[in-house]
N, C-alpha and C positions, 0 to 999 in steps of 0.2 A: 466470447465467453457465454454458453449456456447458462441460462438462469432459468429455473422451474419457481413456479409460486411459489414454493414453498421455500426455496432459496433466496429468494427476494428480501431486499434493507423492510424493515418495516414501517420506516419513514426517515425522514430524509436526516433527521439528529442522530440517529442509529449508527450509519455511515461515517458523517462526521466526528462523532464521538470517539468513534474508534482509533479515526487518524489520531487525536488529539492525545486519544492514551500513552502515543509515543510512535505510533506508526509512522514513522518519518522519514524510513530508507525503500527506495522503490527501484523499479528499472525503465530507464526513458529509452521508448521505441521512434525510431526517426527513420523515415523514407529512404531505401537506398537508391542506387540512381536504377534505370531500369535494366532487367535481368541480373539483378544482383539481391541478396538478401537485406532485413532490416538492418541498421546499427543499433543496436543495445548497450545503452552504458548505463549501470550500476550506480547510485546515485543518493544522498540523503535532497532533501527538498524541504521546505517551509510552507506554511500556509499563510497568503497575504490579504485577507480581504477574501476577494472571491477566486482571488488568483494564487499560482505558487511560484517558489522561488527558487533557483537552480544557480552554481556557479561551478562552470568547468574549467578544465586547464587549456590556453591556448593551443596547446599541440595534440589539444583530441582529434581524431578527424572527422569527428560529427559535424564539426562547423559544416562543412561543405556540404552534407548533406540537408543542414536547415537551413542553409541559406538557399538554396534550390527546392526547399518543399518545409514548409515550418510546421505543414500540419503530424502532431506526435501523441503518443500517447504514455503516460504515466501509471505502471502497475502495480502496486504495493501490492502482496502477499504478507499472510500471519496468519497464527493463533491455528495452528496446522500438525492433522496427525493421522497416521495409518490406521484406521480400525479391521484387524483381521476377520475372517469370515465367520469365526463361533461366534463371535459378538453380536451378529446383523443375523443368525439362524430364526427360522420363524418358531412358532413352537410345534412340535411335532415332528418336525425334521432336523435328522443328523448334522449335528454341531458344523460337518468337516463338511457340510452344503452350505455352507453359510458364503454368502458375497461379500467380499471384502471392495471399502470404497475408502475415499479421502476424505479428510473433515477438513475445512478450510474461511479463511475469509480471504475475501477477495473487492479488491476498489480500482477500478480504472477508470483517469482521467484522459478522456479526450482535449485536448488544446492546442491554441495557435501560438507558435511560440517567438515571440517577441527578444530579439538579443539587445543585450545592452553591452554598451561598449563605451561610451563617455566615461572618465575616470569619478565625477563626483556623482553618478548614475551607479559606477560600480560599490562606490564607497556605500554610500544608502542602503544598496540594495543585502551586502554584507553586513552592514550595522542592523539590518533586521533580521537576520540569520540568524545573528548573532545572538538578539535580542530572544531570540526562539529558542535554540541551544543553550547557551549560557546566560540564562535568563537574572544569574545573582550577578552579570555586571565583572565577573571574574576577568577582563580582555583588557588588553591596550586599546586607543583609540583608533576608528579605522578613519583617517583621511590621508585622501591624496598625498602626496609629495614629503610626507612626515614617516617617520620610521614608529613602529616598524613595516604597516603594513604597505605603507605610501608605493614603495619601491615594489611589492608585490601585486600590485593592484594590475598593472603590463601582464602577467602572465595568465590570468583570466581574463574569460569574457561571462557575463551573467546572460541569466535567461527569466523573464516574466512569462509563466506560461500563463493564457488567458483559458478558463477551462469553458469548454463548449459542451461539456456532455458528460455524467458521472453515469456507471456503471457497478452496481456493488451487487457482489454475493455472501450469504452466512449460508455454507453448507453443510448443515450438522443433524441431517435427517428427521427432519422439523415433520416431515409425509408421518411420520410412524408415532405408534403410540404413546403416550408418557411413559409408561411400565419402561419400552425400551429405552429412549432414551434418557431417561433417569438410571439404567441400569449401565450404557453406555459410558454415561459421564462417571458411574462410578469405577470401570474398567479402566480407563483416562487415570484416574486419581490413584489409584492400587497402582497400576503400571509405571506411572510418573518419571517417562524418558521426554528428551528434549523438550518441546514445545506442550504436551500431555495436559498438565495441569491451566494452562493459559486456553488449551482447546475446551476442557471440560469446562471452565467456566464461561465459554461462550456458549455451549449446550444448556447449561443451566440456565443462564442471563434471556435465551432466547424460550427455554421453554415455560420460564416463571411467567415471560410475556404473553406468550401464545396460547400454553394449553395444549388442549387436544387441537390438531390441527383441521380445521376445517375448510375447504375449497371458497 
């Protein structure tokens, strides 16, 4: 993943903050064997400590690929929108030269991923999932050998990933002047498809911080 200065977390809370807003479905990349491509599974995750937390279904066939290579990585996408070319025109030049680019955030964890597999290992590691998601306690209890989830606990295996390396981008053309991107995020807002309004407010959030951008 390219990252320009100007694309860069502005410090490490930034990042994290973000996840916490709710960013908590990502894609885990996992080593295929060789001449073969990555395995990519779809995925929500937890944050534990300094680690995160993952549980899949026994009959994925990533096992086999982590169990021969644990090194993976974890890539949440968000807060994400097309900005057409009139929007990015400089001044002076015709609207329909304008360069059209992507607005995006972006977090990638590097980690070694650690499987668990003991059933009162799995139960824990679900009981703080859980505790993550359904944080008002809404759940049955999850132990071992008790219904309901006792009996289900066999068809998972969980994963601690240990993260070695975070990697973030806010790319919302932070290089350019306030004028544009104050006028950007209002295009975002008037336009107000999909993801739009969640993007503009990361333009905004990042240019109250910043300002005018300077190297």
């Amino acid at each position: 993943m390219l990252i320009h200065p100007w694309d860069a977390s502005l410090d490490e809370a930034e990042w994290r903050d973000w996840i916490l807003e709710g960013h908590d479905f990502g894609q885990l990349s996992v080593n295929g064997p060789p001449g073969q491509p990555p395995a990519v599974v779809p995925t929500h995750f937890s944050p534990d400590g300094a680690d995160l937390l993952v549980h899949l279904a026994r009959p994925n066939p990533v096992w086999t690929a982590l169990e021969r290579d644990p090194r993976v990585v974890l890539t949440v996408v968000g807060d994400y929108a097309f900005i057409p070319g009139p929007w990015r025109a400089k001044d002076g030049v015709p609207p329909t030269d304008g360069v059209p680019t992507s607005y995006y955030t972006a977090v990638q964890f590097s980690c070694h991923a650690h499987l668990v597999d003991e059933p009162d290992a799995k139960a824990e590691l679900l009981r703080r999932q859980l505790a993550h998601f359904q944080p008002d306690g809404d759940h049955a209890a999850v132990e071992p050998g008790k219904p309901p989830y006792g009996r289900m606990l066999s068809g998972i295996r969980g994963l601690r990933l240990a993260v070695t390396e975070v990697r973030a981008k806010f790319k919302y053309d932070d290089q350019k002047t306030v004028e544009h991107r104050a006028a950007v995020a209002g295009h975002l807002t008037v336009r107000d498809q999909g993801l739009d309004a969640a993007t503009a407010r990361q333009q905004r959030r990042r240019l109250d911080r910043l300002g005018p951008w300077t190297p």
